[in-house]
C-alpha positions as CSV (number, residue, x, y, z in Angstrom):
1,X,46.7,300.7,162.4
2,X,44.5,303.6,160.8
3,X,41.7,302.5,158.0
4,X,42.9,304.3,154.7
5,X,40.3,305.8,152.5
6,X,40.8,306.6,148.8
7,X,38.4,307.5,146.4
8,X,38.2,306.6,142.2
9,X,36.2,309.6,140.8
10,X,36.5,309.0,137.5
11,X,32.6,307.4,137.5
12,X,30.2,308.7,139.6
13,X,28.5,306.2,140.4
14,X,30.6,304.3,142.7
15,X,30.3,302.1,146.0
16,X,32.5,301.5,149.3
17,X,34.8,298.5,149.6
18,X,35.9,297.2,152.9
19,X,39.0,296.0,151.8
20,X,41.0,293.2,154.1
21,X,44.8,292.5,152.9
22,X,47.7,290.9,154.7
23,X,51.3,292.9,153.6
24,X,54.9,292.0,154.4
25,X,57.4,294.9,153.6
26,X,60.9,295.0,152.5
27,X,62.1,295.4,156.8
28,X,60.9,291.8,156.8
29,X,57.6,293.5,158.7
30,X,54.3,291.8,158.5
31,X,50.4,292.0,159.0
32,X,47.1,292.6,158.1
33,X,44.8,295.3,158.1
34,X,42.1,296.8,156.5
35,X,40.9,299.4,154.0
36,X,37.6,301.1,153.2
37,X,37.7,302.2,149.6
38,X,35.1,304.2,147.1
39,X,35.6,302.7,143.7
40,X,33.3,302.8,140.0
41,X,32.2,299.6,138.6
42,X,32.8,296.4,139.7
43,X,36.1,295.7,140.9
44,X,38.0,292.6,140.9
45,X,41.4,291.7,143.1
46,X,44.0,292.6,140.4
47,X,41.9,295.7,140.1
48,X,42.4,296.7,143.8
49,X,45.6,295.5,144.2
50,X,47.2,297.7,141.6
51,X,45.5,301.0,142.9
52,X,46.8,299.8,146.6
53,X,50.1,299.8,145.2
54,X,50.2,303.2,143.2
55,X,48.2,305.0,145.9
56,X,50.2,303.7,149.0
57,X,53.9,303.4,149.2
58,X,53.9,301.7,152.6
59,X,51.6,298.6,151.5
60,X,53.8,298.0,148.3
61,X,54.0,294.5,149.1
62,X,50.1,293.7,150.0
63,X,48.0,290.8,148.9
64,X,44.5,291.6,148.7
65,X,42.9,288.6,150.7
66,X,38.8,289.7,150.7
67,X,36.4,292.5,149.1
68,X,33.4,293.4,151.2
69,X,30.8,295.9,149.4
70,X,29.7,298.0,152.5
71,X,27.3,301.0,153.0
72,X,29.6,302.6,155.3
73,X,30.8,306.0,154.3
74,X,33.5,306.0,157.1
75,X,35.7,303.4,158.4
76,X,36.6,303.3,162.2
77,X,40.0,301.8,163.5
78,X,40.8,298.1,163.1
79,X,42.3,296.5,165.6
80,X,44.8,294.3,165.2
């Protein structure tokens, strides 16, 4: 599974999130994985979860389980 990026530009002044989330989808498919994501302010789960969902149709079922602040620009591939 690929490490997603998205970016919030509406603040300039934003950090990365490494982003862990398990997600069961409608095939009856399920996992976890990860996300690295560049986001204003201070974020809380709801927060993440909702732009998850409108940002990524394949993770419309995910559960936001832990938010890391990281340094990292880029995320490398998580392994299962």
């Amino acid at each position: 599974m690929n490490v997603r990026h998205y970016r919030n530009y509406k603040n300039r002044i934003s950090k990365w999130y490494f982003v862990s989330y398990n997600f069961s989808q409608i095939s009856g498919l399920s996992g976890f994985g990860s996300i690295e994501l560049q986001l204003s302010g201070k974020p809380n789960l709801n927060e993440i979860e909702k732009f998850i969902l409108e940002n990524d149709s394949e993770l419309k079922n995910a559960i936001v389980l832990n938010i890391v602040p990281t340094r990292k620009k880029y995320a490398h591939k998580v392994k299962r």
